[in-house]
BALUM-800781 format. One line per field, with one value per residue (C-alpha): residue number from 1; x, y, z. Coordinates in Angstrom, 2 decimals. Layout:
nr <- (NUM,...)
px <- (X,...)
py <- (Y,...)
pz <- (Z,...)
This chain:
nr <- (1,2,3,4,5,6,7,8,9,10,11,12,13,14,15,16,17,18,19,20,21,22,23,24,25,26,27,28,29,30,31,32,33,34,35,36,37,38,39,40,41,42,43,44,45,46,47,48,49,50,51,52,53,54,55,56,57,58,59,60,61,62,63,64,65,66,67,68,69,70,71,72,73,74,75,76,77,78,79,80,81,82,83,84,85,86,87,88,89,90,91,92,93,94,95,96,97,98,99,100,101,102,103,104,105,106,107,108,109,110,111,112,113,114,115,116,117,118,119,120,121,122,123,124,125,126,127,128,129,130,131,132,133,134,135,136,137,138,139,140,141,142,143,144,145,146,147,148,149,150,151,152,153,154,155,156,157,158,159,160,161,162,163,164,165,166,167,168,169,170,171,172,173,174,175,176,177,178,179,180,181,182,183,184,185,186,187,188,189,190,191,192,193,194,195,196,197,198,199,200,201,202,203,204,205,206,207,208,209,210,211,212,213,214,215,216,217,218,219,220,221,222,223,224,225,226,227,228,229,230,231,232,233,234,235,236,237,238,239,240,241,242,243,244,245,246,247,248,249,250,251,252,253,254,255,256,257,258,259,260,261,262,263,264,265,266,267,268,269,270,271,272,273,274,275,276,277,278,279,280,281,282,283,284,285,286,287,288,289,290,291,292,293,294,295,296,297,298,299,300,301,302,303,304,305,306,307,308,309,310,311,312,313,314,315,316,317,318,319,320,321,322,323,324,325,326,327,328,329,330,331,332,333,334,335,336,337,338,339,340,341,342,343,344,345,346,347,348,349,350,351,352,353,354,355,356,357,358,359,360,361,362,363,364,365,366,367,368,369,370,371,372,373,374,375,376,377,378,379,380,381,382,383,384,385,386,387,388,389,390,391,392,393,394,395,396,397,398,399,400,401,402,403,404,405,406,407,408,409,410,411,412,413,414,415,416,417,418,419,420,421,422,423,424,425,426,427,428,429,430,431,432)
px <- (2.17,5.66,6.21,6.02,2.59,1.25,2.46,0.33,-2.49,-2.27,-1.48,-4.64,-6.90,-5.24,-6.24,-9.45,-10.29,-8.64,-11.04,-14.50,-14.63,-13.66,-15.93,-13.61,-10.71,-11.94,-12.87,-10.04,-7.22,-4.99,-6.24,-5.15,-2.00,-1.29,-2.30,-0.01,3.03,2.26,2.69,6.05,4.46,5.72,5.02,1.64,1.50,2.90,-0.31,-3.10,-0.50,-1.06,-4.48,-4.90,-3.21,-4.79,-8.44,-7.27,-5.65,-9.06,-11.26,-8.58,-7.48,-3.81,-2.45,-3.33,-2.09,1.24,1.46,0.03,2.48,5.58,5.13,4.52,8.01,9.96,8.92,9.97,13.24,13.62,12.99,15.87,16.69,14.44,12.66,9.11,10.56,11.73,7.54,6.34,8.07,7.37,3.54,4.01,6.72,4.38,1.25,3.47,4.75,1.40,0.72,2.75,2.14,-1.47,-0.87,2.26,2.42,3.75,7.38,7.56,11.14,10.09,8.54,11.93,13.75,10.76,10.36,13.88,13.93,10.82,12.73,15.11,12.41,10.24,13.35,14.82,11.33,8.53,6.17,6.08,2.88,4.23,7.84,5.14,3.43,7.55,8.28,5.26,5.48,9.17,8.04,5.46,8.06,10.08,7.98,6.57,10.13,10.79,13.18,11.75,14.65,14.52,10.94,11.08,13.35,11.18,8.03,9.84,11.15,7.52,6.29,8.15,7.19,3.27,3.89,5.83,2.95,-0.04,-1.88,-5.04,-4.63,-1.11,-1.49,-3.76,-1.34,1.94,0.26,-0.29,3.34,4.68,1.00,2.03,5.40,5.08,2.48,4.60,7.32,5.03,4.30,0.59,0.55,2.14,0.04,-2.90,-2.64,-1.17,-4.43,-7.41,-5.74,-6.05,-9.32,-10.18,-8.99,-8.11,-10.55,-12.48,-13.50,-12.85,-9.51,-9.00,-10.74,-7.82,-4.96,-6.15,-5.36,-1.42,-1.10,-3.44,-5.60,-7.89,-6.48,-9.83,-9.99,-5.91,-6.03,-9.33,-7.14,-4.86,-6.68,-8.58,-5.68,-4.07,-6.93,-7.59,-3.96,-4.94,-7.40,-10.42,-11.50,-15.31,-14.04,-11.38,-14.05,-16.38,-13.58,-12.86,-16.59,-16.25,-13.41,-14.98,-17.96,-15.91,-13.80,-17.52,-18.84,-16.37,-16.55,-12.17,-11.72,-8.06,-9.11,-11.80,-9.04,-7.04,-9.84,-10.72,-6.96,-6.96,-10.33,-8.70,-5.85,-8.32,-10.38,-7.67,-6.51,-9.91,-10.03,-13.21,-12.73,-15.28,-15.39,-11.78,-12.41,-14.71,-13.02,-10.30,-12.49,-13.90,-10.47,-9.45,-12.24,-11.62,-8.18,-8.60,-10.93,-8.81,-5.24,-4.10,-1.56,-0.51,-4.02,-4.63,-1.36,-3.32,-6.22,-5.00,-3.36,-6.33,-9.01,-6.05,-6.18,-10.06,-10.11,-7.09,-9.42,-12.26,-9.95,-9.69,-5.49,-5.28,-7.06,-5.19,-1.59,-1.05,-2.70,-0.67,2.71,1.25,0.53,3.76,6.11,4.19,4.51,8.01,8.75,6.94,9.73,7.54,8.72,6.42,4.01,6.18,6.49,2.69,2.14,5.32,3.34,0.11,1.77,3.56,0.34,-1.00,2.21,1.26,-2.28,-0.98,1.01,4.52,5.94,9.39,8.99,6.55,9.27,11.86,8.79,8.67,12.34,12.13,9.96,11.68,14.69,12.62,11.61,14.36,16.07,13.57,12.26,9.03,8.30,4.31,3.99,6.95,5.13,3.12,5.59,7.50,4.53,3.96,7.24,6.60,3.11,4.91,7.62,5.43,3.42,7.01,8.48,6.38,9.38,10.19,7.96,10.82,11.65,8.52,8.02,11.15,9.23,6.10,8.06,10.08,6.72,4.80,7.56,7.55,3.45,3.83,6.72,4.59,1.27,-0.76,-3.29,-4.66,-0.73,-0.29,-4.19,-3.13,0.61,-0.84,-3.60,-0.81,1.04,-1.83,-2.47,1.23)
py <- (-28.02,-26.25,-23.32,-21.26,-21.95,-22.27,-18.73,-17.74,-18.89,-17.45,-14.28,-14.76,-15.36,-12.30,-9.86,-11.28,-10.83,-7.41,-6.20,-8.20,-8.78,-5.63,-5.92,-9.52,-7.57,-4.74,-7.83,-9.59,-8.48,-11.08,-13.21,-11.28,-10.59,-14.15,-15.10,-12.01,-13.58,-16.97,-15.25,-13.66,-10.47,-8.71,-5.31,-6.24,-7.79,-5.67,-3.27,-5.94,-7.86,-3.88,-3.76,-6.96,-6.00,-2.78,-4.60,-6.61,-4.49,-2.16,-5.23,-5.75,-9.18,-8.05,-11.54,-11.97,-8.59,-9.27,-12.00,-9.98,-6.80,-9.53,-10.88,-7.81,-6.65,-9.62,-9.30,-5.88,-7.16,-7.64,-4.53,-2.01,0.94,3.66,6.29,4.69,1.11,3.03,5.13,1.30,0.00,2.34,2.26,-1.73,-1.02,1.26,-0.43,-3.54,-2.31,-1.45,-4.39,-5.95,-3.86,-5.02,-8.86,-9.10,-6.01,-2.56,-4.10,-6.75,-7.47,-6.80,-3.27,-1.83,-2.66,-2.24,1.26,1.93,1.23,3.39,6.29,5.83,5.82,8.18,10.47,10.17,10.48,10.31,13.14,14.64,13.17,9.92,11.03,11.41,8.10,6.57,8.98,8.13,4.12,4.17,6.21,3.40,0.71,2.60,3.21,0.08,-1.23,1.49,3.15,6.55,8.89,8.38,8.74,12.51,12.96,11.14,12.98,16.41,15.63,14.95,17.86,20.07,18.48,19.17,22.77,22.80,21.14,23.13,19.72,19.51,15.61,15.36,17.31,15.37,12.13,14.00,15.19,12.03,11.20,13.74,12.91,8.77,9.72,12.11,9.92,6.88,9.33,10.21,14.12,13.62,17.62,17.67,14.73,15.95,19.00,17.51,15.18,17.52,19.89,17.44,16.40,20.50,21.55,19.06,16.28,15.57,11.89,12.17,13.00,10.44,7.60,8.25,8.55,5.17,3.59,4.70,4.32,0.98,2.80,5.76,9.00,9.86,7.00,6.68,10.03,10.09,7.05,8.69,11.56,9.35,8.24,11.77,12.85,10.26,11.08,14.86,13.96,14.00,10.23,11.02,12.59,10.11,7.54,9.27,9.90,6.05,5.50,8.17,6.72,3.15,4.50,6.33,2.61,0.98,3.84,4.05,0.10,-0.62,-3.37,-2.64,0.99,-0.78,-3.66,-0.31,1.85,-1.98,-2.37,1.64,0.92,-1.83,0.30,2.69,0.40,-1.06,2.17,2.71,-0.98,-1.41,-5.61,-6.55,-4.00,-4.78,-8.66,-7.46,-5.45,-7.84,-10.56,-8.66,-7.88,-11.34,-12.47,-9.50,-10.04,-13.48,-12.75,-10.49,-12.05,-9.15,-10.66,-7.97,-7.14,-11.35,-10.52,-7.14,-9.05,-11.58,-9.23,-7.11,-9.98,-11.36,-7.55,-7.67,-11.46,-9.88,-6.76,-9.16,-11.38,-14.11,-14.23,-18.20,-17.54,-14.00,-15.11,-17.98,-15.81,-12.47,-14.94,-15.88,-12.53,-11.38,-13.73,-13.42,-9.79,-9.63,-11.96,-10.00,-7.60,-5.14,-3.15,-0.14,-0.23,-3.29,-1.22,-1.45,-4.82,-6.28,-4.33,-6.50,-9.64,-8.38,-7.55,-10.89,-12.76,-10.56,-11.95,-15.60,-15.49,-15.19,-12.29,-12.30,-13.08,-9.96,-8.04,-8.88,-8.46,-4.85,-4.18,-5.96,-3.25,-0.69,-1.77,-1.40,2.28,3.10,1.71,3.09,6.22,4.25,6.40,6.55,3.73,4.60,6.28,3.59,0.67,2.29,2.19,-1.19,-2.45,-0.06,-1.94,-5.66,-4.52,-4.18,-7.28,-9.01,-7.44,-4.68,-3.87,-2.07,0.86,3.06,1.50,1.33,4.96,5.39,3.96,5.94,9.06,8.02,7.63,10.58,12.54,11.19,11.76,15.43,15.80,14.40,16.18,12.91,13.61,9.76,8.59,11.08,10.30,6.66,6.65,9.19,6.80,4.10,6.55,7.68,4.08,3.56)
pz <- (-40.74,-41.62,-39.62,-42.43,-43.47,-39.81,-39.48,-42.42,-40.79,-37.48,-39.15,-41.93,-38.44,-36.78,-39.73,-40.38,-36.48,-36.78,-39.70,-39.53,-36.08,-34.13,-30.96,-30.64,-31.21,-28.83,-26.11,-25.99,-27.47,-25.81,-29.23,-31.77,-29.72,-29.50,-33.41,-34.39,-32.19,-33.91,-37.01,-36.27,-36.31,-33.13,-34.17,-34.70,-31.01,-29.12,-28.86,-28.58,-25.59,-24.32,-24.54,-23.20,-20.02,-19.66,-20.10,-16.97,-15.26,-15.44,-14.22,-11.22,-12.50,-12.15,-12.34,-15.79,-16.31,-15.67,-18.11,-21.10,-20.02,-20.05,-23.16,-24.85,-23.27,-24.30,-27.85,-27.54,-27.39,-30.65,-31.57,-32.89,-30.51,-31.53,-29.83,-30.33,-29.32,-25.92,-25.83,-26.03,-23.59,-21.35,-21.82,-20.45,-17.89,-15.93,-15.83,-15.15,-11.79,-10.86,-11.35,-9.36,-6.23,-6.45,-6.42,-4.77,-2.20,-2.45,-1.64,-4.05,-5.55,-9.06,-8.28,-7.57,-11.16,-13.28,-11.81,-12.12,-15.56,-16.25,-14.74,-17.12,-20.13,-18.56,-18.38,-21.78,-23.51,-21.67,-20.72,-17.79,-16.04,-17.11,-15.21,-12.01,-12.25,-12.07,-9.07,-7.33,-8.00,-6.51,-3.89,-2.84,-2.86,-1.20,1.47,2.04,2.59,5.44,3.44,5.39,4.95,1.07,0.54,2.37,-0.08,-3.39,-1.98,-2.09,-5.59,-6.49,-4.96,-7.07,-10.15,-9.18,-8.57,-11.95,-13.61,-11.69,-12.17,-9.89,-10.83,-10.24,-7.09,-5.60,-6.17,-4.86,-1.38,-0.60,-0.80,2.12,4.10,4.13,4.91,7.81,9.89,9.79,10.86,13.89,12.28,12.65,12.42,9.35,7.86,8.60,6.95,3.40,3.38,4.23,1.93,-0.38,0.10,0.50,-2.21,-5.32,-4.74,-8.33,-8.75,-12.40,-12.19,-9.10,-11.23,-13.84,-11.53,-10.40,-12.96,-12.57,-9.07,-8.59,-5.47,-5.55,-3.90,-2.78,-0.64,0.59,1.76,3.91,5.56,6.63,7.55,9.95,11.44,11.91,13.65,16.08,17.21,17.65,20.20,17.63,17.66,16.60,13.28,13.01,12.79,10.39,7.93,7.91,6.85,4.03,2.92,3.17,1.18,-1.51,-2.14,-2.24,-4.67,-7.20,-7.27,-6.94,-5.10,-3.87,-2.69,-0.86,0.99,1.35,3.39,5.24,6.11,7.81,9.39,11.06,12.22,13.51,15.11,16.99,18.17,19.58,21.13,19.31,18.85,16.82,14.24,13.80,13.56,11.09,8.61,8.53,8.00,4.90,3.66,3.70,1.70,-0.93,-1.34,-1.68,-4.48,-6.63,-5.59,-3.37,-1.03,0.98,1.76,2.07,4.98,6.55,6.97,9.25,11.11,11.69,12.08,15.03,16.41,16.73,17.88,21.14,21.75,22.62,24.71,23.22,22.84,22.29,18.90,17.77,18.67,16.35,13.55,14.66,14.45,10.98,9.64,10.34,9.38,5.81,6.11,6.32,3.80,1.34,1.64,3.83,6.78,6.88,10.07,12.09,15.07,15.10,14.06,16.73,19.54,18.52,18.77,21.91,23.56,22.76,24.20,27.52,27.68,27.22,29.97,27.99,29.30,28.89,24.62,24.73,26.16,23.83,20.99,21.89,22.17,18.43,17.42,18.75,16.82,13.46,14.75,15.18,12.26,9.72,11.71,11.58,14.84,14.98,17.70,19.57,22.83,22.76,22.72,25.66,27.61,26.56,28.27,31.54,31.75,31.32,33.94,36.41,35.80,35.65,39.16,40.63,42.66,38.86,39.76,38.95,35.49,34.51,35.32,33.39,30.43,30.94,31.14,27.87,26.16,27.55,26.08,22.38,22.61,23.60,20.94,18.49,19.35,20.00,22.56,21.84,23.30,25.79,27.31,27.23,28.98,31.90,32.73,33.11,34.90,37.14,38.28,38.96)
């Protein structure tokens, strides 16, 4: 056919969808968006590509999402400058960048422009909850990449804004920002109280269910997370464990499959903390399988790690080092940084079981390197006691280094209130 009349019919199909078939329309837009670009009808498109990515970003089939927000963007291009081309564009740029920290991780490379170049639409004309989903999406690349000092200074920013706003939605979303921040920063004081006033006082499924859909996780869960982890720092392990199973239950209730990796991925954390190897091995396990469901690579990444953590808890080091050495070359070339203090002292651990003592060593001074580099300071204490433990096992005639080391971390734990750190370094200390 000539292209003229082959556009006539993909545009005669499109309208005849449009106004005698409108549950089709309603089911899968991604049709009518196509027929309408046939038709060299981007105007027409533009909304049902949309739709279409909306639909799949709702059913957490992100992947496909992606490809419907794209296109609708690059026929967007077309468009004259106007103030409704710029509302458009910024109605796919934000669910886009979701998007991508769903499938790809929190620090993909894409996140950072995309959000960038909401700010700039959200800014010019957007409204102001809209200017808050931006903040808090460039906030979560941000943080994933260890760029600590900067996110103090995005979560303050969105702080303000909430108070501004008196949003119970919106404040629920912004705590989180300064709670996240300040743990990894080794405030477990300060984290703890953002989260359980969160969860106190502004915690309404509705509004969580919505704010889900903006920030690709469910508040409800993320902050009971991180909560958990808070507490079990503060000497409260019990609680610290029964807010991990809320916050598992909350992911499983409200049926979002990300939120549930997410509350999986913490439990792991947890876990580990508590040297509980098998319910480690397991929530990794069942994070893997998620995430390989639904496309999730960081979580795919976490996984590993944590089944490897579980598998080294229960002794068996041949299987969790090749896995841990995995995990975390995959990590880091997702662009992440957050949390490699932790995951370094894993695979350092794991090089001390297998009899490789002097790469575990030079692990941990790794992953101090990162701590220090991106105040990434929660596993400090625990990575100089680490290296006091492996000095001895190298050359017990370096008591007094290692005591150095114990010192070095008892110090950090009582500066950062964690009893769980401070219990652990004096019982190395005691049997030194």
């Amino acid at each position: 056919l000539l292209k003229s009349k082959r556009q006539q019919h993909h545009q005669r199909i499109a309208e005849v969808l449009e106004t005698q078939f409108p549950e089709t329309a309603a089911t899968t837009p991604e049709l009518l968006a196509q027929h309408f670009t046939e038709a060299n009808l981007p105007e027409r498109a533009v909304p049902y590509w949309e739709r279409a990515g909306l639909l799949c970003r709702d059913r957490s089939a992100n992947t496909e999402a992606i490809g419907h927000f794209t296109r609708g963007l690059q026929l967007l291009e077309s468009f004259d400058d106007s103030p409704e081309k710029d509302k458009q564009e910024l109605r796919l740029q934000l669910p886009l960048g979701t998007a991508y920290l769903s499938t790809k991780g929190y620090a993909a490379p894409e996140g950072g422009p995309i959000f960038a170049r909401a700010r700039v639409l959200a800014e010019r004309i957007g409204e102001k909850p809209q200017l808050f989903a931006v903040m808090w999406g460039n906030w979560a690349w941000h943080v994933v990449r260890g760029d600590f000092r900067l996110c103090m200074e995005l979560a303050a920013e969105a702080m303000q804004l909430a108070e501004e706003l008196n949003d119970p939605g919106i404040t629920m979303e912004a705590l989180f920002m300064p709670g996240l921040t300040l743990l990894y920063r080794g405030d477990f004081v300060g984290a703890r109280v953002h989260c359980e006033r969160a969860i106190t006082e502004f915690d309404n499924r509705e509004l969580c269910a919505i704010w889900t859909a903006y920030t690709g996780q469910n508040s409800g869960v993320t902050h009971r997370c991180y909560l958990a982890l808070a507490l079990w720092h503060l000497g409260l392990p019990d609680q610290a464990l029964a807010m991990s199973r809320e916050a598992i239950a909350r992911a499983r209730e409200v049926q979002h499959p990300f939120s549930l990796c997410y509350a999986l991925h913490h439990a792991g954390w947890l876990f580990q903390h508590c040297r509980l190897g098998a319910e480690c091995e397991a929530v990794g396990t069942e994070e893997i399988q998620i995430a390989s469901e639904h496309c999730f690579a960081l979580w795919s990444v976490t996984g590993t790690l944590y089944r490897a953590a579980g598998l080294l808890q229960q002794g068996r080091a041949s299987e969790a080092l090749p896995e841990l050495r995995q995990g975390i070359t995959a990590y880091i070339a997702s662009g992440a940084e957050l949390a490699l203090p932790f995951y370094l002292s894993l695979l350092a651990e794991a090089l001390q079981q297998s009899g490789l003592q002097d790469e575990s060593l030079s692990t941990i001074a790794e992953a101090l390197r990162y701590a220090d580099k991106n105040e990434d300071l929660f596993q400090t204490a625990e990575l100089h006691r680490q290296r006091g433990e492996l000095l001895l096992a190298l050359a017990p005639d370096r008591a007094t280094e290692a005591e150095s080391c114990f010192q070095t971390s008892l110090n950090i734990a009582r500066q950062q209130h964690s009893q769980a750190w401070q219990l652990r370094t004096t019982t190395s200390l005691a049997r030194l």
